[in-house]
Backbone of each chain as ProteinMPNN parsed JSONL, in Angstrom:
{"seq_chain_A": "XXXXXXXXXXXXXXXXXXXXXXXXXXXXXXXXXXXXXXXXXXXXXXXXXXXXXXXXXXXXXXXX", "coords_chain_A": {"N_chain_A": [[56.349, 3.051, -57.748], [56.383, 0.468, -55.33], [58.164, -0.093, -52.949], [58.791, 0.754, -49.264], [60.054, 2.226, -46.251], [61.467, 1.461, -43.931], [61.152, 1.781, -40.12], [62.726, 1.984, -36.856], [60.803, 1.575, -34.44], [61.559, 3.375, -30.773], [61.852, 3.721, -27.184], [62.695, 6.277, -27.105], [62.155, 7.531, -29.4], [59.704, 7.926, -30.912], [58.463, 8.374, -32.736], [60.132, 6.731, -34.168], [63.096, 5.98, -35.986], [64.604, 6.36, -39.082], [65.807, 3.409, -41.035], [66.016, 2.034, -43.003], [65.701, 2.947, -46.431], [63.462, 2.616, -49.093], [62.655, -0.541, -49.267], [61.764, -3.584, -50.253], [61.594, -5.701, -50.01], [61.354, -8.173, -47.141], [62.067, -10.248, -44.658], [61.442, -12.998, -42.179], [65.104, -14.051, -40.483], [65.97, -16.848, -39.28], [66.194, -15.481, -35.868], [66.115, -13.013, -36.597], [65.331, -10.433, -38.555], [65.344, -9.652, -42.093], [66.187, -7.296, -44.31], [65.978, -6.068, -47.623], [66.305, -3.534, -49.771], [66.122, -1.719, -52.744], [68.272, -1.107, -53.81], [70.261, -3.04, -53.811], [70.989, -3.105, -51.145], [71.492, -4.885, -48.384], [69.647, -5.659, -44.816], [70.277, -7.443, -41.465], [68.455, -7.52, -39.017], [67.904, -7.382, -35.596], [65.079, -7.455, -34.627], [61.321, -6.832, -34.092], [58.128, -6.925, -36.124], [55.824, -4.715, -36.105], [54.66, -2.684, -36.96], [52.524, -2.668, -40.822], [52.655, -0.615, -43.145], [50.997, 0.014, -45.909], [49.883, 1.549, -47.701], [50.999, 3.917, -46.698], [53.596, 3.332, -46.721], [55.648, 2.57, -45.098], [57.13, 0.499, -43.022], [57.185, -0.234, -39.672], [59.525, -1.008, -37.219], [60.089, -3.398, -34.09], [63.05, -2.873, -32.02], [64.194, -5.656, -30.54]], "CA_chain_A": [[56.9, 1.866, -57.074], [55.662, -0.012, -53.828], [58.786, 0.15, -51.707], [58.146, 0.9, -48.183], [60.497, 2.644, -45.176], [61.506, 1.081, -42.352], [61.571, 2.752, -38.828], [63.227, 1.378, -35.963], [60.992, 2.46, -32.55], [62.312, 3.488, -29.45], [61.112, 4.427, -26.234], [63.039, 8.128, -27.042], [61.936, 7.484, -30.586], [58.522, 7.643, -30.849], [58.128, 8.474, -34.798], [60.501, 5.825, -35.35], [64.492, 6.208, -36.559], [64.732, 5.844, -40.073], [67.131, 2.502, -40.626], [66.495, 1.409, -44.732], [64.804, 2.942, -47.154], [63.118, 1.577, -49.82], [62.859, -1.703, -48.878], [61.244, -3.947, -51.264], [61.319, -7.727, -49.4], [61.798, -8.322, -45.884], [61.256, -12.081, -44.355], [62.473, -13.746, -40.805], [65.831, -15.35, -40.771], [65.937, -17.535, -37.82], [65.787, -14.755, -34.998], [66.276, -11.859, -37.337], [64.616, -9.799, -39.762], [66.32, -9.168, -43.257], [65.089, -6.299, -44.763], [66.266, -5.951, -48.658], [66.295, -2.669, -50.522], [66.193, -1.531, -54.112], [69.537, -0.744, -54.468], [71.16, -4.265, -53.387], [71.378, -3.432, -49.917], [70.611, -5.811, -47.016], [70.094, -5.647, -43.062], [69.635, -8.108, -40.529], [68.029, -6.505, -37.541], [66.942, -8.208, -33.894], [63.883, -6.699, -34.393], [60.066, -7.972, -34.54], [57.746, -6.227, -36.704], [55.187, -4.005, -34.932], [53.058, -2.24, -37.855], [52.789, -2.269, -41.823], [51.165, 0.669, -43.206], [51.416, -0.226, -47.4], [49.277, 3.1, -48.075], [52.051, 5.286, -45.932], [54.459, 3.023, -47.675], [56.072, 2.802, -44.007], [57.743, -0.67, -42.012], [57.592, -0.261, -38.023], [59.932, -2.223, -36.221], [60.535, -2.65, -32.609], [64.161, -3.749, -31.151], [63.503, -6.898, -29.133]], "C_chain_A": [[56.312, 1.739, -55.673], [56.242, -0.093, -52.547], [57.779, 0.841, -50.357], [59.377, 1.33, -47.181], [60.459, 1.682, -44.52], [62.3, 1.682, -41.442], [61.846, 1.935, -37.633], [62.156, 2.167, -34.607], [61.577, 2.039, -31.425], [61.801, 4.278, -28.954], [61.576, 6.289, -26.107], [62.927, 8.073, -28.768], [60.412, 7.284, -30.81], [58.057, 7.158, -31.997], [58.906, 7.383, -35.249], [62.298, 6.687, -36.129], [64.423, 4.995, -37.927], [66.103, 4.775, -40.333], [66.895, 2.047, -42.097], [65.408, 2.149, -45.584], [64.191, 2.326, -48.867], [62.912, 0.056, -50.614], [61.491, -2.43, -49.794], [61.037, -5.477, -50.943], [61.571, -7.763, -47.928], [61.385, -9.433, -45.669], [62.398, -12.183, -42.923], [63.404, -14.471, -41.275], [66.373, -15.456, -39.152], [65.272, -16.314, -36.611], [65.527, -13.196, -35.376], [65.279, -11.225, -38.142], [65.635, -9.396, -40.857], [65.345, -8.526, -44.262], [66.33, -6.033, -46.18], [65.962, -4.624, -49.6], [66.438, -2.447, -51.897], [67.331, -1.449, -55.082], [70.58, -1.874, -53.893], [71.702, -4.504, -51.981], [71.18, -4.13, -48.946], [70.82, -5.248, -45.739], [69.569, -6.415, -42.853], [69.372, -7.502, -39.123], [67.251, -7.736, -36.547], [65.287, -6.883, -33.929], [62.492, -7.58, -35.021], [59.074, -6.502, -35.407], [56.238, -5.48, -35.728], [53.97, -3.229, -35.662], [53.857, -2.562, -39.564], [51.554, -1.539, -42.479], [51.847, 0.664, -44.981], [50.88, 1.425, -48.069], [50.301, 4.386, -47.56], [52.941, 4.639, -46.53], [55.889, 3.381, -46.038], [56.348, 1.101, -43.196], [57.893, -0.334, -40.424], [58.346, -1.25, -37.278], [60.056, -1.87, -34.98], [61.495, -3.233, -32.278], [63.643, -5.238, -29.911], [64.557, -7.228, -28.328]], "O_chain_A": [[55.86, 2.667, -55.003], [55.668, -0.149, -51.46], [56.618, 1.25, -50.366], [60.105, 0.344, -47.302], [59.453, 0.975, -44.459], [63.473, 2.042, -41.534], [60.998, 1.065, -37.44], [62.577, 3.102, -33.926], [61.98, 0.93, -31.074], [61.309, 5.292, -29.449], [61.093, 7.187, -25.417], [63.802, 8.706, -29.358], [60.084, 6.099, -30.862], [57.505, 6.102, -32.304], [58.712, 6.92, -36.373], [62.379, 7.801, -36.647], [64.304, 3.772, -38.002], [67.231, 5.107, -39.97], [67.94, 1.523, -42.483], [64.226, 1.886, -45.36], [64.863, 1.555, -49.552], [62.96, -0.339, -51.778], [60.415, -1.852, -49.946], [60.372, -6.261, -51.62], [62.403, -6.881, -47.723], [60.411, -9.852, -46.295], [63.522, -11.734, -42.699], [63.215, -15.333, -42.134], [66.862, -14.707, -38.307], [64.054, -16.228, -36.454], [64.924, -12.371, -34.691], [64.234, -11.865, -38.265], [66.689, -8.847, -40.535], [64.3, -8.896, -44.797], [67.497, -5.82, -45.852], [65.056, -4.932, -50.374], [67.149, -3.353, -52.333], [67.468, -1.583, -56.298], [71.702, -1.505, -53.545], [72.425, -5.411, -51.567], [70.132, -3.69, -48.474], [71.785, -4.548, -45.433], [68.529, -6.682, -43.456], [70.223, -7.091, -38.334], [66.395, -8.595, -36.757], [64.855, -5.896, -33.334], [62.427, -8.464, -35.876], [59.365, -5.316, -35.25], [55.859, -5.994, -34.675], [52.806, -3.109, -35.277], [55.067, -2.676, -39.762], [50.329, -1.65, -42.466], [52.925, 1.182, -45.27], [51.541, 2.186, -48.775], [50.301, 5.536, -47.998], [53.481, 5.471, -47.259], [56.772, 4.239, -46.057], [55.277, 0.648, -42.79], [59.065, -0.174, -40.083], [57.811, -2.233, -36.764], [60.131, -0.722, -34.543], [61.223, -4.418, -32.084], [62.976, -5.457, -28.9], [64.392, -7.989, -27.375]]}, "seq_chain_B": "XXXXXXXXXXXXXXXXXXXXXXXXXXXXXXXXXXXXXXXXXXXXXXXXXXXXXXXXXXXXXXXX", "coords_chain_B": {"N_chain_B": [[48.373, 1.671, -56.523], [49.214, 0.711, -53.661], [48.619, -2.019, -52.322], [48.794, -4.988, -51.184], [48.288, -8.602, -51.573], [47.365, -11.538, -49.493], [48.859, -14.571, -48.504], [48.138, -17.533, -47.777], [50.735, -20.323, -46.752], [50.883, -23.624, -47.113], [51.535, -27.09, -46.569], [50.392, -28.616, -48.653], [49.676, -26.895, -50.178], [51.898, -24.969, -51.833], [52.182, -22.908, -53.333], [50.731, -21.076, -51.692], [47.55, -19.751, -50.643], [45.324, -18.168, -51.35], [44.076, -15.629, -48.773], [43.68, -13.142, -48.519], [42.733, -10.106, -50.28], [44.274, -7.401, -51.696], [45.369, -6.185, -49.45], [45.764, -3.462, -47.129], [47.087, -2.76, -44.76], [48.496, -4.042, -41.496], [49.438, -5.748, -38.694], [50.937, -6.976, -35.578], [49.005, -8.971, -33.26], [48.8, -9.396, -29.746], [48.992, -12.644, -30.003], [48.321, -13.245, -32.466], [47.891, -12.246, -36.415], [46.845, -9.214, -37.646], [45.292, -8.63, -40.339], [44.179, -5.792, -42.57], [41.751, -4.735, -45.403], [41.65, -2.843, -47.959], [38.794, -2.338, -48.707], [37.939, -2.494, -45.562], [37.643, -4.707, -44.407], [39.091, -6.806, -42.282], [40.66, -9.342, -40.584], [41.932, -11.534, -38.542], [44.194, -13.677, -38.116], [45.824, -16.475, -36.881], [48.856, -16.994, -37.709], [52.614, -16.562, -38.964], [54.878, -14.2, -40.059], [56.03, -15.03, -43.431], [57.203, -13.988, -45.491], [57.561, -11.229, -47.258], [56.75, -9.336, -49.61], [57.146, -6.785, -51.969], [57.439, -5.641, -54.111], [56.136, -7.871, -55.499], [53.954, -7.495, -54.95], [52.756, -9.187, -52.413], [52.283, -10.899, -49.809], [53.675, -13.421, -47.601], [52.122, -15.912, -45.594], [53.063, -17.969, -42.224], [50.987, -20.636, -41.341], [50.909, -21.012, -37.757]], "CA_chain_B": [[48.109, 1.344, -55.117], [50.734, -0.465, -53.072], [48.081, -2.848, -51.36], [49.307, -6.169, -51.044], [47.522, -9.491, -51.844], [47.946, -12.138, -48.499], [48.91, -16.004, -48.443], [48.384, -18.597, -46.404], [51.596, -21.211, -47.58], [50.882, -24.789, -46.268], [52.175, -28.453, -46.95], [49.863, -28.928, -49.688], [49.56, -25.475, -51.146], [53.132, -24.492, -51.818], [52.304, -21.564, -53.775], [49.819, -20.322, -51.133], [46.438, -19.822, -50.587], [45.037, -16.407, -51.245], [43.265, -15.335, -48.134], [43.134, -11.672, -48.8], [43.011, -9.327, -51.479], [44.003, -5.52, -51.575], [45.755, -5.347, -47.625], [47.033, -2.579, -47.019], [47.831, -2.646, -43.0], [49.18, -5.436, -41.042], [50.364, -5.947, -37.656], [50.922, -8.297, -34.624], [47.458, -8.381, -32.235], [48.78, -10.92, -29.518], [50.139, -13.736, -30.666], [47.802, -13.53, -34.283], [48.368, -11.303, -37.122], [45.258, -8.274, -38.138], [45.118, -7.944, -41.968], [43.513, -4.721, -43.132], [41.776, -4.457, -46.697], [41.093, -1.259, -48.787], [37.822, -2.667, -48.216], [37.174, -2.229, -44.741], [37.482, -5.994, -43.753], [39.532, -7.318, -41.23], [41.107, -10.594, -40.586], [42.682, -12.275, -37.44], [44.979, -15.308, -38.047], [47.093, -17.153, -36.222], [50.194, -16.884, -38.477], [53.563, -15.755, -38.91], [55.153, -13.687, -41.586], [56.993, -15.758, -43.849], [58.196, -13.607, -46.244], [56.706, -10.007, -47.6], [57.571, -9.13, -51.521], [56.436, -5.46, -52.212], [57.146, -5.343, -55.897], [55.333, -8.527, -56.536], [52.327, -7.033, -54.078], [52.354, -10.349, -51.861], [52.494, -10.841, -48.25], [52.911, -14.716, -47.485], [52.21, -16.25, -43.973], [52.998, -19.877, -42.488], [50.143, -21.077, -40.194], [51.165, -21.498, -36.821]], "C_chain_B": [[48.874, 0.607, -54.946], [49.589, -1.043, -52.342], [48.732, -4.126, -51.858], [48.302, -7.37, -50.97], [48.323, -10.595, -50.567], [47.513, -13.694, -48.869], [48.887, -16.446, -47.771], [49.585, -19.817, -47.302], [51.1, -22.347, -46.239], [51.926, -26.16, -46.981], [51.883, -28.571, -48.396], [49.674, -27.667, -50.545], [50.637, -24.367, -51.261], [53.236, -23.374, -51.9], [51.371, -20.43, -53.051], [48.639, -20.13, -51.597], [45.765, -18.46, -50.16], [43.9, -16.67, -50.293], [42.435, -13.834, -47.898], [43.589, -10.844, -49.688], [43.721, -7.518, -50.829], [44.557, -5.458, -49.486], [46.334, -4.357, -47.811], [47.41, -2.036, -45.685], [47.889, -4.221, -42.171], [49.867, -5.449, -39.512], [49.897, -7.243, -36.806], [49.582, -7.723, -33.619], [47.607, -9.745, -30.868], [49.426, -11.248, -30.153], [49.433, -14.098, -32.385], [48.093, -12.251, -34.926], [47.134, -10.659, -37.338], [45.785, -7.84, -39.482], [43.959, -6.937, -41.903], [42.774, -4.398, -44.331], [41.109, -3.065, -47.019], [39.344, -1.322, -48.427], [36.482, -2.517, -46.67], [37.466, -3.515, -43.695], [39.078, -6.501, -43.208], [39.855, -8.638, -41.092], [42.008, -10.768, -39.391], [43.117, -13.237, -37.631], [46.274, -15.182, -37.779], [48.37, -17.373, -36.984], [51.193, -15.94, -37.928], [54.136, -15.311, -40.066], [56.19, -15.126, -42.211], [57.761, -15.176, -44.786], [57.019, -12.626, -46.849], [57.663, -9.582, -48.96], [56.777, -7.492, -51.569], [56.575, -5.087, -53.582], [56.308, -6.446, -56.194], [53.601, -8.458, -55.585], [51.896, -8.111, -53.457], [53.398, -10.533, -50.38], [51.933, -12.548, -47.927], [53.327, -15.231, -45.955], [52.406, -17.612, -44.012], [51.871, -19.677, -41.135], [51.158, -21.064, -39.233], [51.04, -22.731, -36.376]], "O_chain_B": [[49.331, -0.168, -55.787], [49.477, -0.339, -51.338], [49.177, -4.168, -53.005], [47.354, -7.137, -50.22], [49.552, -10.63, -50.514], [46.432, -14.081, -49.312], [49.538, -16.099, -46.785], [49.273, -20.147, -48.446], [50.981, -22.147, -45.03], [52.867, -26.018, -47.761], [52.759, -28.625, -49.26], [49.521, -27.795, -51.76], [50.468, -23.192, -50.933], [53.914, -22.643, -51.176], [51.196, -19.288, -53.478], [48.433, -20.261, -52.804], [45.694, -17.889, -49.072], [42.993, -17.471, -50.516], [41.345, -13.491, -47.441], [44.795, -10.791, -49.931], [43.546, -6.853, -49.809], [44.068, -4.772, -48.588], [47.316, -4.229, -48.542], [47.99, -0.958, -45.555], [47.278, -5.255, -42.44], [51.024, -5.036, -39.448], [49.052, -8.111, -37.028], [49.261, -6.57, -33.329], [46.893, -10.747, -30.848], [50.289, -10.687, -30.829], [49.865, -14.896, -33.217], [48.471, -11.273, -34.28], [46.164, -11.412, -37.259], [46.548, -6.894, -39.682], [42.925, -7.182, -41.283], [43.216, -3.279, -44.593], [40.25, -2.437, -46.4], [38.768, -0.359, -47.922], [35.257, -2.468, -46.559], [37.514, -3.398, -42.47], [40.065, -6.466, -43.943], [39.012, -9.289, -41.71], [42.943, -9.968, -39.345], [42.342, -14.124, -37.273], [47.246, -14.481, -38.058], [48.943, -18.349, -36.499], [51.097, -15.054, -37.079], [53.954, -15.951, -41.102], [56.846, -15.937, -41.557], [58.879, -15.627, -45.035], [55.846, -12.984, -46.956], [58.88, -9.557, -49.147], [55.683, -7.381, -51.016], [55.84, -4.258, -54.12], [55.591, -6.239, -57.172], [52.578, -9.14, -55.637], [50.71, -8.367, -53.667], [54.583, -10.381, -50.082], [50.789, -13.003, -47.92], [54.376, -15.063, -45.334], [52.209, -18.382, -44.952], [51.92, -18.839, -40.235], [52.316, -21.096, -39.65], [51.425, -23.021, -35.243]]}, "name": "protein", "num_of_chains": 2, "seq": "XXXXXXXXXXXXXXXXXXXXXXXXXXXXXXXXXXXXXXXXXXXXXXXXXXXXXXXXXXXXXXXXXXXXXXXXXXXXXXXXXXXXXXXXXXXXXXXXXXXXXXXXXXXXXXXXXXXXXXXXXXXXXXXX"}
């Protein structure tokens, strides 16, 4: 499967705080990000996206 | 391989307009986006995400 992590950084987070895993859709809503998981879960996060690494199978966000 | 196939969605091309095959890295560069392909090749456009699918391996952008 193609899921992908997503890590929240922070300036005392360098690597990134794990916040959903296996996230399988993500898209902007209005100011947000909604990040969708495998297992029916959702988040909306104030966050902008910052890297996607499909080969690390890894989401970077950064708080805005 | 989890690489991801990239769209451009416009007025006239609802279902998008394949601009790149096989990405598999992605981020913000500035105010444009840098696609990555398995390939080697590189891409700069002015877009914004519009919505990222990882099971159906498609990453679609709206122009700016």
């Amino acid at each position: 499967m193609c899921e992908a992590n997503a890590y929240l950084l922070a300036a005392d987070h360098e690597a990134g705080q794990l916040i959903m895993e296996n996230v399988f859709r993500m898209q902007p809503e209005g100011d947000k990000l909604l990040l969708e998981n495998i297992f029916g879960e959702q988040k909306l996060i104030t966050a902008d996206i910052a890297r996607i690494s499909l080969v690390e199978h890894r989401i970077y966000l950064h708080p805005r």
